[in-house]
C-alpha positions in Angstrom: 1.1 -4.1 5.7 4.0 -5.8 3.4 7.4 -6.9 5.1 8.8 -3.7 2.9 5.9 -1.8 4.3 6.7 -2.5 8.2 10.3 -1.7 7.8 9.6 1.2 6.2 7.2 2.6 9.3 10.3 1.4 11.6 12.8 3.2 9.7 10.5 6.2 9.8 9.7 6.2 13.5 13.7 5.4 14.0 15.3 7.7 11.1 12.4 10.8 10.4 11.0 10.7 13.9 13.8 10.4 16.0 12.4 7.7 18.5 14.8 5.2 19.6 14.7 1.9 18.5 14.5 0.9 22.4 11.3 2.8 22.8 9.3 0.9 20.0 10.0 -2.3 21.8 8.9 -1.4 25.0 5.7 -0.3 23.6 5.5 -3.6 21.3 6.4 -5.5 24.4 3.9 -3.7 26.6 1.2 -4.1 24.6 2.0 -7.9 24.7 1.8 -8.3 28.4 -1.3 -6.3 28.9 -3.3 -9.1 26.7 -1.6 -11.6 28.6 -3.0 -10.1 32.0 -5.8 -9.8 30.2 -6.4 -13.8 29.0 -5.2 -15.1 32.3 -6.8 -12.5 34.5 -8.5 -15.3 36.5 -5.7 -18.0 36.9 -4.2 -18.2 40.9 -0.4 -17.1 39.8 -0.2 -17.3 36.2 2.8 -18.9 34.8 4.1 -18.1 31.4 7.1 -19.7 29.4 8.4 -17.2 26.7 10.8 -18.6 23.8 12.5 -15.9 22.3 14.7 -16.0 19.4 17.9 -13.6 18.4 16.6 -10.6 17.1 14.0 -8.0 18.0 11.6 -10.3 18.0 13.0 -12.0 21.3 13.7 -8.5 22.4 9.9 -7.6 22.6 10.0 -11.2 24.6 12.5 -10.0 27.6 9.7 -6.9 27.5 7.0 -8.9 27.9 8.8 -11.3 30.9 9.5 -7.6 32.8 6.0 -6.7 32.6 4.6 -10.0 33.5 7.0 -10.1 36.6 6.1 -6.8 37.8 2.8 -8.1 37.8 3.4 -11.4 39.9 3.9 -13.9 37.4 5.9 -16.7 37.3 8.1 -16.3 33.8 10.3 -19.2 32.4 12.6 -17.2 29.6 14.0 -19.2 26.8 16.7 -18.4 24.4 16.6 -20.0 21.0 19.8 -19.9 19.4 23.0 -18.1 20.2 23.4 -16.0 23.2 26.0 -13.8 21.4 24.0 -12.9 18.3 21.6 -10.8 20.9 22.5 -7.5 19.9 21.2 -3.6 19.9 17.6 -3.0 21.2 16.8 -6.3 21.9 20.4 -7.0 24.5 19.3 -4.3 26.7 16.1 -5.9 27.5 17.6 -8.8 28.1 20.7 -7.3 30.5 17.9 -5.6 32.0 16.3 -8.9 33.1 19.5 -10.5 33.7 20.2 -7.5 36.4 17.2 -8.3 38.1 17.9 -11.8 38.6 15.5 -13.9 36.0 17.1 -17.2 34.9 17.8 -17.3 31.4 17.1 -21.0 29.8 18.6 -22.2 27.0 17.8 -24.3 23.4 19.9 -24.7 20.8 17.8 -25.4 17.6 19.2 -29.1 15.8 19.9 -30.1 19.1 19.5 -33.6 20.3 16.7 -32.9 23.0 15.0 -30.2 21.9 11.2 -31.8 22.3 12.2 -33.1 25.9 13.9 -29.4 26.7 10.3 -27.7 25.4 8.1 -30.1 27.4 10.0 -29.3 30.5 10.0 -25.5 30.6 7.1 -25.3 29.3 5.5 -27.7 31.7 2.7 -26.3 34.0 2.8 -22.9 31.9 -0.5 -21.0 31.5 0.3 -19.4 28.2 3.2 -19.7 26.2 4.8 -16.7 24.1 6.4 -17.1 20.6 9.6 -15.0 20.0 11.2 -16.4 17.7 11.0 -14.7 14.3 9.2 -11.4 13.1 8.0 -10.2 9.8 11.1 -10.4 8.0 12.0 -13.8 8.3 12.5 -15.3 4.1 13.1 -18.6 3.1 12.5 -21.9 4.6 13.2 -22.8 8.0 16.9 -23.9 8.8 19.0 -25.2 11.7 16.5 -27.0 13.9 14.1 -24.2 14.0 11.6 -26.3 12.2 11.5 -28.6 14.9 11.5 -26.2 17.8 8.5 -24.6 16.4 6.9 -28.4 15.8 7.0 -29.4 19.5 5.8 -25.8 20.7 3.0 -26.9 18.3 2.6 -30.2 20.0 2.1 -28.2 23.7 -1.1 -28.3 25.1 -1.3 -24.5 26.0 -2.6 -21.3 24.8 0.1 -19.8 22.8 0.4 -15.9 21.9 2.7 -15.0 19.2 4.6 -11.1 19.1 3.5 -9.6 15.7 3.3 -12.9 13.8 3.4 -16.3 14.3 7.0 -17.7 13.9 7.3 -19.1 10.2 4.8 -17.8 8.9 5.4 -15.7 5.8 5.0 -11.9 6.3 3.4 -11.5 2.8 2.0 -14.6 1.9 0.7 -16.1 5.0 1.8 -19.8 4.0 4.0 -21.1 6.2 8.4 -21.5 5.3 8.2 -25.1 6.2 6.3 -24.8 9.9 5.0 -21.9 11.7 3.5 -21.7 15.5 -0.3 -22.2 15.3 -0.9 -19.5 17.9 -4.2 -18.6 20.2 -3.5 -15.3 19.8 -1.5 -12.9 17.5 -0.5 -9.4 18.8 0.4 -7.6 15.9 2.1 -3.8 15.5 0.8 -1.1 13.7 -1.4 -3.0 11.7 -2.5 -6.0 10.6 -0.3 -8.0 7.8 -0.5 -8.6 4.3 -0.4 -12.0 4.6 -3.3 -12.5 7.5 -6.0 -11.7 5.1 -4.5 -13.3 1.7 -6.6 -16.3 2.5 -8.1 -18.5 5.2 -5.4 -20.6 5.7 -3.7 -18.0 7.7 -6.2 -17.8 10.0 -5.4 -21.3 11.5 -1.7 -20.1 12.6 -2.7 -16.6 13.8 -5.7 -17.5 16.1 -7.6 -13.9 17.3 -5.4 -11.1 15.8 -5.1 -7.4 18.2 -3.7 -4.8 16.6 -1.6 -3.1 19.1 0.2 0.5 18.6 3.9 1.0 18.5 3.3 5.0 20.2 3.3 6.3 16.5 1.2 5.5 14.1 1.5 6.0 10.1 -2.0 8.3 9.3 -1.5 9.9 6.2 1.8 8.6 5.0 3.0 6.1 2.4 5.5 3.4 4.1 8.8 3.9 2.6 
């Protein structure tokens, strides 16, 4: 699928459908954390650091640190940017957590100590989980996000990124200036455009799983 593609499936599912926004996430998000029980099914008490940006991309991270918690595992949340641009689908997850007590850690991008702040929560961490962006981030990397995603980069872990790795180009699979080079990919609906418009992408995605959503698009052109 094309960025136009994937919105149009969303706006579908949202819009024609009738299934909240909310819903989708939680499935995205589920579908996440299974994996990760999955790949770390044989560590003690798996501990997983999860940066997660401002949009529904972060949302489908506060999903995945619920799961992962009712499972036993230790979680280290991260927001990336502004607290107060969290809106919609994505702030209830993350009130949701916040009710039940998780700390919420903070980087601001373009800050002064941003590869010292990454080294430290993500310190001892089994897997790390890349929230940042989704398919419709356009344009080159700005305001210190090139950076973050450089020293999650320079991390010795496993990383597994929520629909695409962060700064990678939806269509064209090159990435805006960095992208995450991720272990894993756990991508929605199906796989995207620009995974399979040449090898390149392959060293940024790592093994890709298609993971369902709870609808699926058989038979219809995306809008």
């Amino acid at each position: 699928m094309s960025r136009d593609e994937v919105r149009g499936v969303d706006s579908w599912a949202i819009n024609e459908l009738g299934v909240p926004g909310v819903v989708l996430m939680e499935n995205a998000g589920r579908s996440c954390a299974e994996l990760i029980r999955e790949k770390l099914s044989g560590v003690g008490r798996p501990r997983v650091c999860i940066f997660c940006g401002t949009g529904n991309n972060g949302g489908d991270g506060y999903v995945i640190a619920r799961h992962l918690l009712n499972s036993g595992f230790a979680v280290v949340v991260v927001i990336c940017g502004d607290y107060d641009k969290i809106k919609g689908d994505a702030k209830i997850n993350l009130d949701i957590l916040e009710k039940l007590g998780q700390p919420i850690e903070r980087i601001e991008p373009g800050g002064d100590d941003v590869p010292e702040r990454v080294r430290a929560l993500a310190d001892g961490a089994d897997m790390i989980v890349d929230g940042l962006f989704g398919t419709g981030l356009a344009g080159e990397l700005r305001g210190g996000y090139r950076e973050l995603i450089e020293s999650i980069n320079e991390h010795d872990c496993p990383v597994l990124a929520v629909d695409i790795p962060s700064g990678l180009d939806c269509d064209t699979g090159r990435p805006l200036g960095a992208a995450i080079r991720a272990s894993y990919t756990v991508t929605f609906v199906a796989v995207k455009k620009g995974f399979t418009t040449g090898s390149a992408a392959a060293q940024y995605t790592g093994e890709v799983y298609v993971a369902s959503i709870g609808v699926e698009p058989c038979g219809r052109e995306s809008r």
